[in-house]
Structure formats: structure tokens, C-alpha cells
PyMOL commands that place a pseudoatom at each C-alpha (Angstrom):
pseudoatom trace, name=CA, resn=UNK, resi=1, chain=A, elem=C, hetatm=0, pos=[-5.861, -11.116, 10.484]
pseudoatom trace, name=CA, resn=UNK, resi=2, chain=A, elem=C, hetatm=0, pos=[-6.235, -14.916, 9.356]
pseudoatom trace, name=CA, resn=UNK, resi=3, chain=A, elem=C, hetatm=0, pos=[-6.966, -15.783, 12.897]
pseudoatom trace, name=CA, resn=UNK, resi=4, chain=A, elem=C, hetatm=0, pos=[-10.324, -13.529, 13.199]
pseudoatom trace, name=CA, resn=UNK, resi=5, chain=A, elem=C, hetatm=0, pos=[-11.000, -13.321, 9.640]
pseudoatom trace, name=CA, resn=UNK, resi=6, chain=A, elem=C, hetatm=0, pos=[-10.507, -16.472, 6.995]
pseudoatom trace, name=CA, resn=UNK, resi=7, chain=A, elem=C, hetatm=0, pos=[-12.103, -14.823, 3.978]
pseudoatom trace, name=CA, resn=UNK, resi=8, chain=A, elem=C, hetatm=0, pos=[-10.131, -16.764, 1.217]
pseudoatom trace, name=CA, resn=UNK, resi=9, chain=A, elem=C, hetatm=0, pos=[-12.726, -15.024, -1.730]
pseudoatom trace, name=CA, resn=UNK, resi=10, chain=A, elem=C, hetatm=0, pos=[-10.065, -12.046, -2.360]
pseudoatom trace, name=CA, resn=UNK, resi=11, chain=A, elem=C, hetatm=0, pos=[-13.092, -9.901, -0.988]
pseudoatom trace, name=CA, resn=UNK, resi=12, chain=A, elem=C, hetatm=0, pos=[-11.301, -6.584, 0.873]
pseudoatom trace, name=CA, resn=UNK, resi=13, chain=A, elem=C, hetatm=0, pos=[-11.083, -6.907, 4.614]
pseudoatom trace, name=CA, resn=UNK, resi=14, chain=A, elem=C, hetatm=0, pos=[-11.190, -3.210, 6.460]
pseudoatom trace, name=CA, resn=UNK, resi=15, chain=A, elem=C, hetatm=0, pos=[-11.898, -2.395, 10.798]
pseudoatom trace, name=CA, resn=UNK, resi=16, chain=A, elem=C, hetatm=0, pos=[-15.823, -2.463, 9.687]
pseudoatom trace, name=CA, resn=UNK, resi=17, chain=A, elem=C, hetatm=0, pos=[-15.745, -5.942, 8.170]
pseudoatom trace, name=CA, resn=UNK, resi=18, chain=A, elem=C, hetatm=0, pos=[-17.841, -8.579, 9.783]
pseudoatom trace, name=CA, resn=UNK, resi=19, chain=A, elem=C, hetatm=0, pos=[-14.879, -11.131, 11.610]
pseudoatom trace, name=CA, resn=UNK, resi=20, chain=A, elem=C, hetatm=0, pos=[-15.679, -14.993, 11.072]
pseudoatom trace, name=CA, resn=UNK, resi=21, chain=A, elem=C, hetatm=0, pos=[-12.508, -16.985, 12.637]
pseudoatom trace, name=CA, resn=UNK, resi=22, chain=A, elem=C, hetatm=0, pos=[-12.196, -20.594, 11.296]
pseudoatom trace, name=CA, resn=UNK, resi=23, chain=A, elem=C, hetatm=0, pos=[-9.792, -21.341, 14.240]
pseudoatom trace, name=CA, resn=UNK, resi=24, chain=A, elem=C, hetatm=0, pos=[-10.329, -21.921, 17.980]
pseudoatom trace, name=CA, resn=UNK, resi=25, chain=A, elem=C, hetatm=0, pos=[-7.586, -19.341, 18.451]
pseudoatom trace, name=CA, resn=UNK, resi=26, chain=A, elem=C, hetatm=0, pos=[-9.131, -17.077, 15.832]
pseudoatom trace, name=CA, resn=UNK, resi=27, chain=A, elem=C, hetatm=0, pos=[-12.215, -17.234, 18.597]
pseudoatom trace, name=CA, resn=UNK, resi=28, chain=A, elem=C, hetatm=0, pos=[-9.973, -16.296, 21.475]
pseudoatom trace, name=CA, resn=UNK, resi=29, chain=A, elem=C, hetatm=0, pos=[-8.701, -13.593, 20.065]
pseudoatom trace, name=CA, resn=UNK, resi=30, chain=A, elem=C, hetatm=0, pos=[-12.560, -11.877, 19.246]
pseudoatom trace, name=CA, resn=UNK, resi=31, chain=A, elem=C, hetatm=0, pos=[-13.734, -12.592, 22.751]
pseudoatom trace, name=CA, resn=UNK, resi=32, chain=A, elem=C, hetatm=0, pos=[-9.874, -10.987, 24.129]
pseudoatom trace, name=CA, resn=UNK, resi=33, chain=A, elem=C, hetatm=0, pos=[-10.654, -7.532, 21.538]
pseudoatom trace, name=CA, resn=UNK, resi=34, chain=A, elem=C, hetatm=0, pos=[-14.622, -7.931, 23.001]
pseudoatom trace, name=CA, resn=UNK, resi=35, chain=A, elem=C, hetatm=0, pos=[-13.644, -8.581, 26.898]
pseudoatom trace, name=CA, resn=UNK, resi=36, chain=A, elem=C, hetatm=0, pos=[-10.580, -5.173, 26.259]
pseudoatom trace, name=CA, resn=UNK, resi=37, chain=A, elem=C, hetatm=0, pos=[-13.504, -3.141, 24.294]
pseudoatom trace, name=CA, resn=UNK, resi=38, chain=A, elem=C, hetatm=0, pos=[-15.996, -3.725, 27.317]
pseudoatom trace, name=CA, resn=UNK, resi=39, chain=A, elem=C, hetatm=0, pos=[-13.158, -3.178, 30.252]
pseudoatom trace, name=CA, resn=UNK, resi=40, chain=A, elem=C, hetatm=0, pos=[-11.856, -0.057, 28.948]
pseudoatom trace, name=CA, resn=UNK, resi=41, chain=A, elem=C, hetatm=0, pos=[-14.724, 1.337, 26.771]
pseudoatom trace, name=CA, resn=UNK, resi=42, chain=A, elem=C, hetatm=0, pos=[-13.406, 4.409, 24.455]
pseudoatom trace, name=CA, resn=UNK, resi=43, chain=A, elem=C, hetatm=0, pos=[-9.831, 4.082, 25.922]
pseudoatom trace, name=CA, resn=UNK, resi=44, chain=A, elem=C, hetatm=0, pos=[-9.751, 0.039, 24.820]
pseudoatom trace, name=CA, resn=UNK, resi=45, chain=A, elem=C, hetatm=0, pos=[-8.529, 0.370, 21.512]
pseudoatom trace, name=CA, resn=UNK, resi=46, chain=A, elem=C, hetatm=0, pos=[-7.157, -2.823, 19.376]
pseudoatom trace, name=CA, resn=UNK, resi=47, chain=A, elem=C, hetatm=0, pos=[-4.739, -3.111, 16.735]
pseudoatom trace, name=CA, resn=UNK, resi=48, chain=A, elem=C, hetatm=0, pos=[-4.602, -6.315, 14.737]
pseudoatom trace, name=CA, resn=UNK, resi=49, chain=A, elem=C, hetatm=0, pos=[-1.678, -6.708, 12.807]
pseudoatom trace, name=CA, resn=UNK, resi=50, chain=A, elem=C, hetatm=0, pos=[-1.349, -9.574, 10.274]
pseudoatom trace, name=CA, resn=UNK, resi=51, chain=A, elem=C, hetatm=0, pos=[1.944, -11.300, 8.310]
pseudoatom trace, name=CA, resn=UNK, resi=52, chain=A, elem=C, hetatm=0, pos=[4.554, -9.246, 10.663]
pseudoatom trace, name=CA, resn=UNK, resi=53, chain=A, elem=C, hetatm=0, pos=[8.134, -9.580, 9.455]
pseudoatom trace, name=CA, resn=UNK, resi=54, chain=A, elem=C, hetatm=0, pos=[11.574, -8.819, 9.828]
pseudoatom trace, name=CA, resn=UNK, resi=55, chain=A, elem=C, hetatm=0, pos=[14.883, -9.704, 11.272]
pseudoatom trace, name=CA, resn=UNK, resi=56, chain=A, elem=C, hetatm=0, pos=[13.287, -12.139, 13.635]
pseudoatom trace, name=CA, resn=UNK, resi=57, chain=A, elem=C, hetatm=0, pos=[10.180, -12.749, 12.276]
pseudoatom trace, name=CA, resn=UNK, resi=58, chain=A, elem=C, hetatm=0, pos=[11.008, -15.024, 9.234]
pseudoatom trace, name=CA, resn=UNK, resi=59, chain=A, elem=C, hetatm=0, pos=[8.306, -17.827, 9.392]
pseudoatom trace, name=CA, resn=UNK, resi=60, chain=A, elem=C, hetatm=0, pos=[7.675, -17.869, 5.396]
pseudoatom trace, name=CA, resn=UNK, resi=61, chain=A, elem=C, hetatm=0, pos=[10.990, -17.472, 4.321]
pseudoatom trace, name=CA, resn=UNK, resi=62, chain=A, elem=C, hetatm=0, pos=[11.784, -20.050, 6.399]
pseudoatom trace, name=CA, resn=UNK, resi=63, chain=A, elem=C, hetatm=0, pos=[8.782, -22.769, 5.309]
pseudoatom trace, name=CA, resn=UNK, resi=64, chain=A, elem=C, hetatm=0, pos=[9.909, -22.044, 1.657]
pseudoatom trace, name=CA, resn=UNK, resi=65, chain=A, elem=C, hetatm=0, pos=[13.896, -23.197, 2.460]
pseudoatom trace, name=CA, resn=UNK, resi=66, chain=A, elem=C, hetatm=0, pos=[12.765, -26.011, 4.393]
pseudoatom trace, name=CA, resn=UNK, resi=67, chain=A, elem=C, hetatm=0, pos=[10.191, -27.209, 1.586]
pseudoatom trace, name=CA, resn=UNK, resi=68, chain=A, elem=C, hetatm=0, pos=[7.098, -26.927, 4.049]
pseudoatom trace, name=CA, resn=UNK, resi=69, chain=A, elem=C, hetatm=0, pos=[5.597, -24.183, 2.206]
pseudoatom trace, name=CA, resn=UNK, resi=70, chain=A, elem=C, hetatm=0, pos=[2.489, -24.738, -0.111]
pseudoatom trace, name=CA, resn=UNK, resi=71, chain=A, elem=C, hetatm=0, pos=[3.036, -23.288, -3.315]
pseudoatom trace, name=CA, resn=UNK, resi=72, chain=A, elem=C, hetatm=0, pos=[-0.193, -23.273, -4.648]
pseudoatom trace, name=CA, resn=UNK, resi=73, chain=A, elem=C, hetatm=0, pos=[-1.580, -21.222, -1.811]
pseudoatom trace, name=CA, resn=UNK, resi=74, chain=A, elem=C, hetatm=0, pos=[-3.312, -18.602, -3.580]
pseudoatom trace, name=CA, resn=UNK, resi=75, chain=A, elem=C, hetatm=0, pos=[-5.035, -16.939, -0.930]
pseudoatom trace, name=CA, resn=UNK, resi=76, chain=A, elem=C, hetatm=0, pos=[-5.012, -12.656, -0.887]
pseudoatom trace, name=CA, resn=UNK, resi=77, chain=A, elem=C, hetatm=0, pos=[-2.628, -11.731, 2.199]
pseudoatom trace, name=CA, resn=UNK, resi=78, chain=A, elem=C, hetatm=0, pos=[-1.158, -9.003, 3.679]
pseudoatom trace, name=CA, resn=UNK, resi=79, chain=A, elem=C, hetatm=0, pos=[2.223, -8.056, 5.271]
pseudoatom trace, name=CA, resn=UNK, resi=80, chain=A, elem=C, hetatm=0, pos=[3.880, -5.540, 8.035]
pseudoatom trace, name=CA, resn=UNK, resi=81, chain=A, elem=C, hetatm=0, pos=[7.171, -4.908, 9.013]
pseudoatom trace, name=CA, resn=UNK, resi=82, chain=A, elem=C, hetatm=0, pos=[7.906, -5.041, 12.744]
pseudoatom trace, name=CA, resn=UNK, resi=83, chain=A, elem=C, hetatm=0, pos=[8.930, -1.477, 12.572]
pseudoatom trace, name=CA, resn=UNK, resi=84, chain=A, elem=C, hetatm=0, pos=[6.159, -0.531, 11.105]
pseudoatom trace, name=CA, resn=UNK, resi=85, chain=A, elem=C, hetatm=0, pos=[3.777, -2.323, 14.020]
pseudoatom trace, name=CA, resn=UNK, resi=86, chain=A, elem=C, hetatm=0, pos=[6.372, 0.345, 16.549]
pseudoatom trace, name=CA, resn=UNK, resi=87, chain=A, elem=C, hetatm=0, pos=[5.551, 3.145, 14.177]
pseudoatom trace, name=CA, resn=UNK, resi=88, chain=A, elem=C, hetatm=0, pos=[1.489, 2.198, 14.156]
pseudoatom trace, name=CA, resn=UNK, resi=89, chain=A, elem=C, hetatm=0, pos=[1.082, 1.516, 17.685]
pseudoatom trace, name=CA, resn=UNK, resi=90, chain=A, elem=C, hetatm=0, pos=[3.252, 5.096, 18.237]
pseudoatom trace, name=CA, resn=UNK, resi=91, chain=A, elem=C, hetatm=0, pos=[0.427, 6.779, 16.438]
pseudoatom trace, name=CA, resn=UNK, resi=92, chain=A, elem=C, hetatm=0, pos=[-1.902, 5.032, 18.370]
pseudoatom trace, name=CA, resn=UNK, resi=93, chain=A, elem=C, hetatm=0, pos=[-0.954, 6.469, 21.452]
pseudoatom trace, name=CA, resn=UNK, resi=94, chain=A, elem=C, hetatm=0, pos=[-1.007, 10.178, 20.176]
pseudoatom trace, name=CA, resn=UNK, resi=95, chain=A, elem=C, hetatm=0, pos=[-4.578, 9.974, 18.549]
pseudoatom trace, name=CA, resn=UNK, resi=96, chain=A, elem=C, hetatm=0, pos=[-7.036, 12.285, 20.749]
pseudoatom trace, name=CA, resn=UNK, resi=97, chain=A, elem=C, hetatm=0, pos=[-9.814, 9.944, 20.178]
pseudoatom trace, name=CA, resn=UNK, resi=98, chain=A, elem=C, hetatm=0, pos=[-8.882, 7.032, 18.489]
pseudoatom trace, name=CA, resn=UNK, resi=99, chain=A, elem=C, hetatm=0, pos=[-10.981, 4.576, 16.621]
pseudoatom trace, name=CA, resn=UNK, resi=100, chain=A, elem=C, hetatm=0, pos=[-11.713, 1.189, 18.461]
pseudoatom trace, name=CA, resn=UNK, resi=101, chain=A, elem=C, hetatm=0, pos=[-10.353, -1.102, 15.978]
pseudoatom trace, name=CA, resn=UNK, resi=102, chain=A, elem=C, hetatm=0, pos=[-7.349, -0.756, 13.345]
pseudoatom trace, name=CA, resn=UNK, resi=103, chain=A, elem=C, hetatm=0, pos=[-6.250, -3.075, 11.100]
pseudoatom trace, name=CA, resn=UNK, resi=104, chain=A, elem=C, hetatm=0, pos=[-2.280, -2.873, 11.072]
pseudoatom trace, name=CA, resn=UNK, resi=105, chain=A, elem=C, hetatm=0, pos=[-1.233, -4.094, 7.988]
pseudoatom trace, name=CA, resn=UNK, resi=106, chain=A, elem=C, hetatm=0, pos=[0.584, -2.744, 4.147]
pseudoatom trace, name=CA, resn=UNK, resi=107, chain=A, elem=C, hetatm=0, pos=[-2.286, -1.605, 1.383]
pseudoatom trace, name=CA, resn=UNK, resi=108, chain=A, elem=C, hetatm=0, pos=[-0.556, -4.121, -0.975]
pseudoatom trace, name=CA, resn=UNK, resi=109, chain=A, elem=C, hetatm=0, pos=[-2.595, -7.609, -0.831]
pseudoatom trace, name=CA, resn=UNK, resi=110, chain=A, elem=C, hetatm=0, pos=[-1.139, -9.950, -2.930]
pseudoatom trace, name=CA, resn=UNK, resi=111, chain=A, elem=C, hetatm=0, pos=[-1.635, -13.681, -3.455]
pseudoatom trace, name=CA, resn=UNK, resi=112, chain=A, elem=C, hetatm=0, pos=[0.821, -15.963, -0.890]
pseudoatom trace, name=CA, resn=UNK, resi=113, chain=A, elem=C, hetatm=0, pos=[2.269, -17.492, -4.139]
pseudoatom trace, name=CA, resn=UNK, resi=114, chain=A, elem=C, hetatm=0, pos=[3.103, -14.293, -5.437]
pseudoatom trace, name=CA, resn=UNK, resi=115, chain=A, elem=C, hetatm=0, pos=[4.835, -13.071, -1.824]
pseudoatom trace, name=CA, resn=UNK, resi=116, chain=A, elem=C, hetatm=0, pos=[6.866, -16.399, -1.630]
pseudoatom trace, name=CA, resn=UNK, resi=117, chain=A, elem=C, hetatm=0, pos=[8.218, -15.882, -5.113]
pseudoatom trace, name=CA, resn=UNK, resi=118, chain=A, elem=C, hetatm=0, pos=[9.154, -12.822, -3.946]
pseudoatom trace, name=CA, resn=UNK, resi=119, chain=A, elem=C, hetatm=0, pos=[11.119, -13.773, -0.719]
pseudoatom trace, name=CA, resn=UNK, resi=120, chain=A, elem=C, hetatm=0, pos=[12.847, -16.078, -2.799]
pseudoatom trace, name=CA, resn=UNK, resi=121, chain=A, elem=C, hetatm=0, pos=[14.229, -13.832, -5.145]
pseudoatom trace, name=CA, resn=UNK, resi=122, chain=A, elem=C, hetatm=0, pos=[15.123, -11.282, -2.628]
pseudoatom trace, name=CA, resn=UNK, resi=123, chain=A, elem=C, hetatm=0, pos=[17.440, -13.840, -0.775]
pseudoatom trace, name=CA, resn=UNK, resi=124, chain=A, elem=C, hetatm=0, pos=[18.450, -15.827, -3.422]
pseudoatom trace, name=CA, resn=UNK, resi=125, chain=A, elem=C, hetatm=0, pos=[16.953, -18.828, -2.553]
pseudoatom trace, name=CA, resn=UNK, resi=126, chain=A, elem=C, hetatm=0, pos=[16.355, -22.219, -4.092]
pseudoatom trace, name=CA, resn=UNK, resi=127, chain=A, elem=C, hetatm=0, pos=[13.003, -23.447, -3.036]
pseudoatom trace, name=CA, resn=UNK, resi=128, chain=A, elem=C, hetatm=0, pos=[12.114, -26.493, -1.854]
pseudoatom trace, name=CA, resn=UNK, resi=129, chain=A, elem=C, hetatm=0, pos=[8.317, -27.646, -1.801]
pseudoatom trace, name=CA, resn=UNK, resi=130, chain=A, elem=C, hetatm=0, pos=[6.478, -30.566, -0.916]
for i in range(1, 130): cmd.bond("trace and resi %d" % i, "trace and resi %d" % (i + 1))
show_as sticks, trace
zoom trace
């Protein structure tokens, strides 16, 4: 969600909220989810899925080994597993008249510090910052 939505206030983010990307590819991807909506109408339906991880997907557990995380990085943020994005976009497909927008990520928010701590406890880590 980052890329069409850079609140950084803690403020709750839900599929009504008001998008305001702070990146050129944060605008990219609003005009892709506006030119799908328009091509497809009801049958367009978009599911944006923020801080996917697992087996392969191991970009902050990675920045923390290598020291180019930023541990003071307090923003709110959310995570999904990459199962999880199968199991969502499965549902998805079996929905009789689906929403147009879905925001596919856990109901936990927590600050980035807080997640990184995390990661390094659960693989026994020594960080490295900065």
C-alpha cells in the first residue's frame, strides 16, 4: 500500500480511504487500478496487497543482516504472507459480486521498528544498521 498511499500519521488506511502516492510508481499504479476499473467495469476488481513475505520474499530480513535497514523507521505498516495473497485472491474469484477494491493485507499494523525487532528474533539474527 506505500506506493498509493504514504500516510506516515498512524491514521487507519481501509478500500474507502482517499489514495495520495508520494512516488511516481505509486501514480502508475492508481491510473493501472483506474484504466482496469474503467475496462472491465463491475468485473475489474483490484487487490492491493502490501509488505508480502515468505520463503522468497525476504526484502526486510534481508536489509536488517546487511545493515541497510533504518532502525528508527517508525512508520505504522502492514504485512501478508504469500500464501495468504493465494488464499485472498482464491476468495476473490468465488465472490458473486465482489467489491471493486480490497486491501490485502494482516489486521495487525505495527510500527517497522517493532516488525524488524521481530524478524530478528525469530531468526536469530545480529543486526547490523547504518
Amino acid at each position: 500500500m506505500i506506493e498509493v498511499d504514504q500516510r506516515e500519521d498512524g491514521s487507519v488506511v481501509d478500500e474507502q480511504s482517499v489514495t495520495e502516492p508520494a512516488s511516481f510508481s505509486g501514480e502508475i499504479l492508481l491510473e493501472a487500478e483506474r484504466s482496469w476499473h474503467q475496462q472491465l467495469g463491475p468485473r475489474g476488481v483490484v487487490l492491493r496487497l502490501a509488505g508480502i513475505y515468505g520463503p522468497t520474499r525476504t526484502r526486510l530480513v534481508r536489509t536488517v543482516a546487511d545493515g541497510t535497514a533504518a532502525p528508527s523507521d517508525t512508520r505504522f505498516t502492514n504485512r501478508i504472507h504469500v500464501d495468504d495473497c493465494a488464499g485472498a485472491l482464491a476468495h476473490l474469484l468465488t465472490l458473486p459480486a465482489p467489491e471493486p477494491t480490497y486491501l490485502g493485507v494482516d489486521h495487525d499494523q505495527a510500527p517497522l521498528t517493532d516488525v524488524m525487532a521481530s524478524r530478528i528474533i525469530r531468526n536469530d539474527m545480529t543486526p547490523k544498521f547504518s
